[in-house]
C-alpha positions as CSV (number, residue, x, y, z in Angstrom):
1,X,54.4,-248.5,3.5
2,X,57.1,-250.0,1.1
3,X,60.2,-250.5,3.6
4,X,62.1,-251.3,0.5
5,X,61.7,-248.2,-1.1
6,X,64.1,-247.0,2.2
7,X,66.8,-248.5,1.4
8,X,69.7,-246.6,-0.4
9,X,68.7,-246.6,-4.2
10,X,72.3,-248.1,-5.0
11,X,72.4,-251.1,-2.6
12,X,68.6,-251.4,-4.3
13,X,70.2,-251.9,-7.4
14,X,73.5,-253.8,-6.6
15,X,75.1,-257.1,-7.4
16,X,76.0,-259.1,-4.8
17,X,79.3,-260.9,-4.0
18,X,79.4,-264.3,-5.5
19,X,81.3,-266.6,-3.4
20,X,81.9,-270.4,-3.5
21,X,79.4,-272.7,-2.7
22,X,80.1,-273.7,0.7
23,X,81.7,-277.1,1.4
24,X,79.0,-278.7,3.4
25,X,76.3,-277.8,0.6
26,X,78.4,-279.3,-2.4
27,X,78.7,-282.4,-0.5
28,X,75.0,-282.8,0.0
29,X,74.5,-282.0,-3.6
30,X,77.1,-285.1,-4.6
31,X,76.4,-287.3,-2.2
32,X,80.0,-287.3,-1.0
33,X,81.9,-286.8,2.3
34,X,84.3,-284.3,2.9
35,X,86.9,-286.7,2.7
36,X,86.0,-287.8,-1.0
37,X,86.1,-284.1,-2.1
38,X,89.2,-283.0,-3.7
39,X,88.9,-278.9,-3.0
40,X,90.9,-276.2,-5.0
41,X,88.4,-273.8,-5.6
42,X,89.7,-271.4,-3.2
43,X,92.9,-270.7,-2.8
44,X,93.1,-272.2,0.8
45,X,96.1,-273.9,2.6
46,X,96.1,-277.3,2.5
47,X,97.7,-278.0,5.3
48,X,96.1,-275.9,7.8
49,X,97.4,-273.3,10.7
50,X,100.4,-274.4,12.7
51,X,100.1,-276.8,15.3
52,X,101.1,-273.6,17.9
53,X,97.9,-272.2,16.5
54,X,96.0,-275.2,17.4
55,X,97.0,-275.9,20.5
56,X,96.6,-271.9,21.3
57,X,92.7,-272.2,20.1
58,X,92.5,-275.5,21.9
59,X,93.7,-274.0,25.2
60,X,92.6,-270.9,25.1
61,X,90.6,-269.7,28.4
62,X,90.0,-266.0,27.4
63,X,87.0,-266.5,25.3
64,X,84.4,-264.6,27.4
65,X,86.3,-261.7,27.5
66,X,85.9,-259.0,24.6
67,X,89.5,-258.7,22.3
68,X,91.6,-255.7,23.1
69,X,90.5,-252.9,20.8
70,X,93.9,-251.9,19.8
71,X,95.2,-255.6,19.0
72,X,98.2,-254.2,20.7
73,X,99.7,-258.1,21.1
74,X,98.5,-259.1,17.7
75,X,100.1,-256.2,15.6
76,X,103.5,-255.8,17.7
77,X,104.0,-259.9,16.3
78,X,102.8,-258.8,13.4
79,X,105.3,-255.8,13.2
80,X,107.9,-258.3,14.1
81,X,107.1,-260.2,11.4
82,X,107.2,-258.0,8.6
83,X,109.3,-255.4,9.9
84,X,107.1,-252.6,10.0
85,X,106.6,-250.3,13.0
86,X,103.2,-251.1,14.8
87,X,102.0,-247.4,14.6
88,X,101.6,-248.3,11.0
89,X,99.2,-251.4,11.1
90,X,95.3,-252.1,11.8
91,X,94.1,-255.1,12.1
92,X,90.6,-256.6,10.8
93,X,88.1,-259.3,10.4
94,X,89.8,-260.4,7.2
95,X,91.0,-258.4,4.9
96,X,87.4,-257.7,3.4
97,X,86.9,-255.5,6.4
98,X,89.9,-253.6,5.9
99,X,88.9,-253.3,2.4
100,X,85.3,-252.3,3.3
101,X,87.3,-249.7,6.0
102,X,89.2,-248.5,3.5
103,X,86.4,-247.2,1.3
104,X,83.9,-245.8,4.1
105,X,87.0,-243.6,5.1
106,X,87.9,-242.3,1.6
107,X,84.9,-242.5,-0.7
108,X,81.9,-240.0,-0.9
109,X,79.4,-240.1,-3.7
110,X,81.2,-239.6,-7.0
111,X,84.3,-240.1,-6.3
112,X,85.9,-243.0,-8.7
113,X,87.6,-246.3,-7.7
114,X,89.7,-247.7,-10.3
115,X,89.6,-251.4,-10.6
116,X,92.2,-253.8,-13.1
117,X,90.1,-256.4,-14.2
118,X,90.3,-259.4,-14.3
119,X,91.1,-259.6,-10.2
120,X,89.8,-260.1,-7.2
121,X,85.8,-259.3,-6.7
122,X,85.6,-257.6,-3.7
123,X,87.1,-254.6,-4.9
124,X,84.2,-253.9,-7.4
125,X,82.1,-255.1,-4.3
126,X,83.1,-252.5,-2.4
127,X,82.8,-249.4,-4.7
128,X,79.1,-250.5,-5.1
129,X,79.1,-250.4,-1.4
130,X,80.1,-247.1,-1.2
131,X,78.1,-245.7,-4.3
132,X,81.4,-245.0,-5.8
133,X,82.2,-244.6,-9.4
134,X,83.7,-247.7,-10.6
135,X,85.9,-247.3,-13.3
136,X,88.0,-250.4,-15.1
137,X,91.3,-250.5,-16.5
138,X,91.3,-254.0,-18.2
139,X,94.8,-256.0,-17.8
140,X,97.0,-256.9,-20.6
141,X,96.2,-260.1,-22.8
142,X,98.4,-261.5,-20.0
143,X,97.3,-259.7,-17.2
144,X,100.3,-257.5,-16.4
145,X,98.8,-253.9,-15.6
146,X,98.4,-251.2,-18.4
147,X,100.4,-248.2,-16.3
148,X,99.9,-246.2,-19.7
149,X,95.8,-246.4,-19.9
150,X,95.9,-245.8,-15.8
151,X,97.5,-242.6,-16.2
152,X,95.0,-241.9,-19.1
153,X,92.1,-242.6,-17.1
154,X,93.4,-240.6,-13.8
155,X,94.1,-237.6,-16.6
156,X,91.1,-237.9,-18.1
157,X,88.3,-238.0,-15.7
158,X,84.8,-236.3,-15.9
159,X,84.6,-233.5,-13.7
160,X,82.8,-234.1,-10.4
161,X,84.2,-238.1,-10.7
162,X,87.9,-238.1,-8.9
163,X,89.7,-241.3,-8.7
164,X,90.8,-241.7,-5.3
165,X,91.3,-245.3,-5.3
166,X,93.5,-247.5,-7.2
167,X,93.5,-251.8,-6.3
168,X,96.1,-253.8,-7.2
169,X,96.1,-257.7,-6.4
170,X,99.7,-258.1,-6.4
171,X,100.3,-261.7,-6.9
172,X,97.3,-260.8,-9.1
173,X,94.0,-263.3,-8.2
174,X,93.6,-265.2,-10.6
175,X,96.7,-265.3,-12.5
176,X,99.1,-264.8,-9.9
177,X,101.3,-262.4,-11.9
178,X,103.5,-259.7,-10.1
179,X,103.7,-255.6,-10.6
180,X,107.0,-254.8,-11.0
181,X,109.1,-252.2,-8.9
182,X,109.1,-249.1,-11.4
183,X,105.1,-249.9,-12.3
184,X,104.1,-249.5,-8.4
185,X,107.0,-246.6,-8.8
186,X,104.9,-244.9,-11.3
187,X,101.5,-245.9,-10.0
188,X,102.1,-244.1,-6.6
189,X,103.3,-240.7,-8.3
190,X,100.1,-240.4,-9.8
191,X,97.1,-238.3,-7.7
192,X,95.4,-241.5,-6.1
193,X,95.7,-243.6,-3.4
194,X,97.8,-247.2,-4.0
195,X,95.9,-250.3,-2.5
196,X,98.2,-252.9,-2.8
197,X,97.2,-256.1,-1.9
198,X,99.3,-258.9,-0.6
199,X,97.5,-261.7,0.1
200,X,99.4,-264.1,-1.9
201,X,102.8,-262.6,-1.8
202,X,104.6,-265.3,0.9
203,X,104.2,-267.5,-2.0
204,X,106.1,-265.2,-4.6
205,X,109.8,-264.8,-5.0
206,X,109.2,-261.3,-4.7
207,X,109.2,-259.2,-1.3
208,X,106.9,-257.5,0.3
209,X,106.5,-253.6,-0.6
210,X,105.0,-253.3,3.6
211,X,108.2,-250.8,3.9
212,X,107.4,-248.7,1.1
213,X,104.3,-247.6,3.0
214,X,107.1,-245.5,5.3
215,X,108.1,-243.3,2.9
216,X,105.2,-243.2,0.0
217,X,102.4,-241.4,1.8
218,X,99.9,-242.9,-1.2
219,X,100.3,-246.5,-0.2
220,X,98.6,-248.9,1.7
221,X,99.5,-252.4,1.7
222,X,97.2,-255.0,2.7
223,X,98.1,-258.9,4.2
224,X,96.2,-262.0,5.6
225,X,96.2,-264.9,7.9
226,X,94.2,-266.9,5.5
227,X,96.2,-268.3,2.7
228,X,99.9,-268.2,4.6
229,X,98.6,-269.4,7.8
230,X,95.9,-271.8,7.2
231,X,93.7,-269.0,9.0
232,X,91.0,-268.7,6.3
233,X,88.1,-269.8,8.6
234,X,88.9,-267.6,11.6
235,X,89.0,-264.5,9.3
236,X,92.0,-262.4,10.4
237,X,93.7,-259.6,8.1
238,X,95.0,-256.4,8.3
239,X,96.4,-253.3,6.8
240,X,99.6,-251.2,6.8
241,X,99.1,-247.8,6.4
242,X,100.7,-244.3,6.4
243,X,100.6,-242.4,9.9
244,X,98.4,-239.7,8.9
245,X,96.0,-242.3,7.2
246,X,95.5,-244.9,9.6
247,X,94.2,-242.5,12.4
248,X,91.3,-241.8,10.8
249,X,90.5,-245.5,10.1
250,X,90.6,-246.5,13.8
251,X,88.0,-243.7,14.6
252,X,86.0,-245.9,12.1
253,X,86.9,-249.5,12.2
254,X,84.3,-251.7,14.8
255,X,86.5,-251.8,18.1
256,X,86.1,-255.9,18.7
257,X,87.6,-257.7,15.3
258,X,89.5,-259.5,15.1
259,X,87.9,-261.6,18.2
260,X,90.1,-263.3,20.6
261,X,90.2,-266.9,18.9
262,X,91.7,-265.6,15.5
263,X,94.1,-263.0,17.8
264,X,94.9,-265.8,19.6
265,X,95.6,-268.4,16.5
266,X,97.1,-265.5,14.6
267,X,99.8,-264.4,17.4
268,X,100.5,-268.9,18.0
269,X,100.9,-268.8,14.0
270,X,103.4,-265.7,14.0
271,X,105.7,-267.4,16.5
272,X,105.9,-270.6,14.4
273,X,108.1,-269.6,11.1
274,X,109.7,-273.0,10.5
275,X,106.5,-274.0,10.3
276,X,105.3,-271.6,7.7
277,X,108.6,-271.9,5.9
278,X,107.7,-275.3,5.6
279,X,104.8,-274.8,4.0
280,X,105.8,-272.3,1.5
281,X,108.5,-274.8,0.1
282,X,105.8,-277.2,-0.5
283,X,103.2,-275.6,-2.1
284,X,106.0,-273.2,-4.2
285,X,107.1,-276.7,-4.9
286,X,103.3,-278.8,-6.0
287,X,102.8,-275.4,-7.5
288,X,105.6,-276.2,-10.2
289,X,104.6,-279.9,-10.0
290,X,101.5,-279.5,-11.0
291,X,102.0,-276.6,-13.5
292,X,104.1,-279.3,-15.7
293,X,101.8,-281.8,-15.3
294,X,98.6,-279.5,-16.6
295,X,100.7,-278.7,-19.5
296,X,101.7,-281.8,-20.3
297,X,97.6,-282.5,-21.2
298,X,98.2,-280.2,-24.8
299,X,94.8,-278.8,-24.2
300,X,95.2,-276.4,-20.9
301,X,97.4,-273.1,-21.0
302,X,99.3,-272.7,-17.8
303,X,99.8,-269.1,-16.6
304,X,102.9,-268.2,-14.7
305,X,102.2,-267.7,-11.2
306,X,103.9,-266.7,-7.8
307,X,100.9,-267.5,-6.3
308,X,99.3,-270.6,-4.3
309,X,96.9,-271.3,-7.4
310,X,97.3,-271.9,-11.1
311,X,95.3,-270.0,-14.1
312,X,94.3,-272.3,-17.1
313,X,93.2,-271.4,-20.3
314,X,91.1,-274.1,-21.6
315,X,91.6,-274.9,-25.4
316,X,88.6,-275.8,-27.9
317,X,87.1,-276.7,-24.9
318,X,84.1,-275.0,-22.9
319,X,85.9,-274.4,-19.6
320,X,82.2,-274.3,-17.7
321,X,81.7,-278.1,-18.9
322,X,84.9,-279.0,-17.8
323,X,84.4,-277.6,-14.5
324,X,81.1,-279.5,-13.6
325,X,82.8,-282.2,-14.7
326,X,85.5,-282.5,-12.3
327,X,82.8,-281.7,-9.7
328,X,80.8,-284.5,-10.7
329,X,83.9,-286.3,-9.9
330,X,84.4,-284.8,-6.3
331,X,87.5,-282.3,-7.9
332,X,86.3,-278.1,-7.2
333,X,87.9,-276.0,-9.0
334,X,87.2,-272.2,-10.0
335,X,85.4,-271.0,-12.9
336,X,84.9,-267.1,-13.8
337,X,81.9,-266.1,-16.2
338,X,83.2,-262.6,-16.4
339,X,85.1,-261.4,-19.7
340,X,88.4,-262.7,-20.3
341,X,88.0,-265.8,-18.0
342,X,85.4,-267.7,-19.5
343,X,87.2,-269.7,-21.2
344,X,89.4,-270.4,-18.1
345,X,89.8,-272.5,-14.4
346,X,91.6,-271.6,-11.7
347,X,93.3,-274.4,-9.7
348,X,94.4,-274.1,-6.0
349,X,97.6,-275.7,-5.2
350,X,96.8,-278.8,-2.7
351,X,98.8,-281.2,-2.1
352,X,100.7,-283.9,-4.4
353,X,98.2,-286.9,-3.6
354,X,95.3,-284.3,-4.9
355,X,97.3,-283.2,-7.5
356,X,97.5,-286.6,-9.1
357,X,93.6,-287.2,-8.6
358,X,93.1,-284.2,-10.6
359,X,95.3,-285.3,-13.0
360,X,94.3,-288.7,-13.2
361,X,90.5,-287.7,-13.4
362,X,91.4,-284.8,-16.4
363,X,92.7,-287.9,-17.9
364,X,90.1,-289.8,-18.2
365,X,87.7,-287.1,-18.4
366,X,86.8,-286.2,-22.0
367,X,85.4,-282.7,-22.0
368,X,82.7,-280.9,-23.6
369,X,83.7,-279.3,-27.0
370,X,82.0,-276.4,-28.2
């Protein structure tokens, strides 16, 4: 008997997720430590989760018990936090599981997803997941969304294949470009369901559209402890939903995530805001820094972002070669080989002493020219 032949024909055939190669594996491959290794390859907080979140993990004595299923203490700080009653908000193990929650509860075979490429990868991830449709509506030249050729695409659908789904990265990942106001105003009148996500926006001058989600009964808005908080490796997210939405997630979601250690440092984090504050002024502020510095090179195009991360497009230069090439030197950064990134890198905002590494080692580095 072929078990293989068991498994659903479409997870048979899928793609998987391609994330970053994990520290401890690049620094075997360099023969570095972790302390040598310059990392902005992932959008992570360089200064880590509040010292109340530390000292919360460090002291915590509830481990052995299973989390409350209703992350009642976790999503009444959360609601203080972003002003949104808690009736409205689930939490998860990351946002990937509220994206993966998300499409179980809405998808069947057929129905469409829309995706805006060039974004985040999980949201194609997921529509293979759930056998969806997966339709694309490419970004502008740069990357602001098409509203126009949405509409056509929701208006123009095969019969049998309805778009129920729309994703929107908004700071866009990996430009870190905003939607504005009347675009989300238009996108929500249209016959879908809104799934904006907000990973990034603490690092914008824009607020958060959370409160929208009260009175548009098409939006869901998602968040995340990992980039704000310095959370990434405890994986806590979550989701803010409409009423009549959200109860028919909880009859689906897993009833023990997030576990007790990232409730725990996710609740210490919450009651910390200088501390977050803090860290928003700095990276907003090496985020400018380093964007000057990049384009001061000649050969790197520097994308506007309100992110934590900077979009270059490399000039007469392969962008791949350039990457392995600050690796060689201990410096990660991100490289795409999907269309209309691969001639670019991402770079994470650290902090100013990596920041002039990198720039000191692009310096000196004399990349490969095509």
């Amino acid at each position: 008997m072929n078990v293989e032949e068991m498994i659903a024909p479409h997870l048979r055939d899928m793609q998987p997720y391609t994330p970053i190669v994990p520290f401890d594996v690049l620094t075997k491959r360099l023969g570095v430590t972790r302390a040598q290794i310059v990392k902005l390859d992932a959008n992570e907080n360089p200064y880590g989760p509040s010292p109340r979140a530390l000292q919360a993990l460090a002291g915590a004595d509830v481990l052995h018990i299973y989390p409350d299923p209703d992350q009642t203490t976790l999503r009444e700080a959360i609601s203080g936090f972003i002003g949104v009653p808690i009736e409205h908000i689930l939490c998860g193990a990351g946002v990937d599981e509220v994206i993966d929650l998300i499409g179980r509860a809405f998808i069947q075979p057929g129905d469409a997803v829309i995706d805006l490429p060039p974004t985040f990868g999980m949201y194609k991830f997921e529509a293979d997941i759930v056998n969806a449709t997966y339709v694309t509506v490419p970004r502008r030249a740069d990357f602001s969304v098409d509203v126009e050729a949405i509409k056509q695409v929701v208006a123009h659908q095969p019969s049998g294949s309805r778009p129920k789904l729309l994703f929107v990265a908004n700071p866009n990942n990996p430009d870190g470009c905003m939607l504005a106001d009347r675009d989300l105003d238009e996108l929500l009148d249209l016959p879908l369901v809104v799934v904006l996500d907000e990973a990034y926006i603490d690092f914008s001058a824009y607020p958060s559209r959370a409160g929208w989600v009260r009175e548009r009964g098409n939006l869901i808005v998602l968040r995340t402890f990992s980039k704000l908080a310095g959370l990434a490796g405890v994986r806590v997210g979550y989701g803010v939903f409409p009423q009549n939405v959200i109860q028919h997630l909880w009859k689906i979601k897993q009833p023990y995530t997030p576990n007790v250690a990232g409730s725990i440092a996710a609740i210490a984090a919450l009651s910390d805001p200088e501390y977050l504050q803090e860290v928003v002024r700095r990276i907003v502020s090496e985020r400018e820094r380093m964007g000057e510095l990049l384009s001061e090179l000649g050969w790197l195009h520097v994308y506007p972002s309100q992110a934590n991360f900077l979009l270059c497009r490399v000039r007469d230069r392969d962008a791949r070669q350039l990457k392995l090439g600050l690796e060689q030197h201990g410096i990660l950064v991100r490289y795409f080989d999907r269309d209309g990134l691969r001639d670019c890198i991402r770079i994470s905002v650290g902090r100013p002493e990596e920041t002039d590494r990198l720039l000191a080692t692009l310096r000196e580095l004399e990349p490969v020219k095509e």
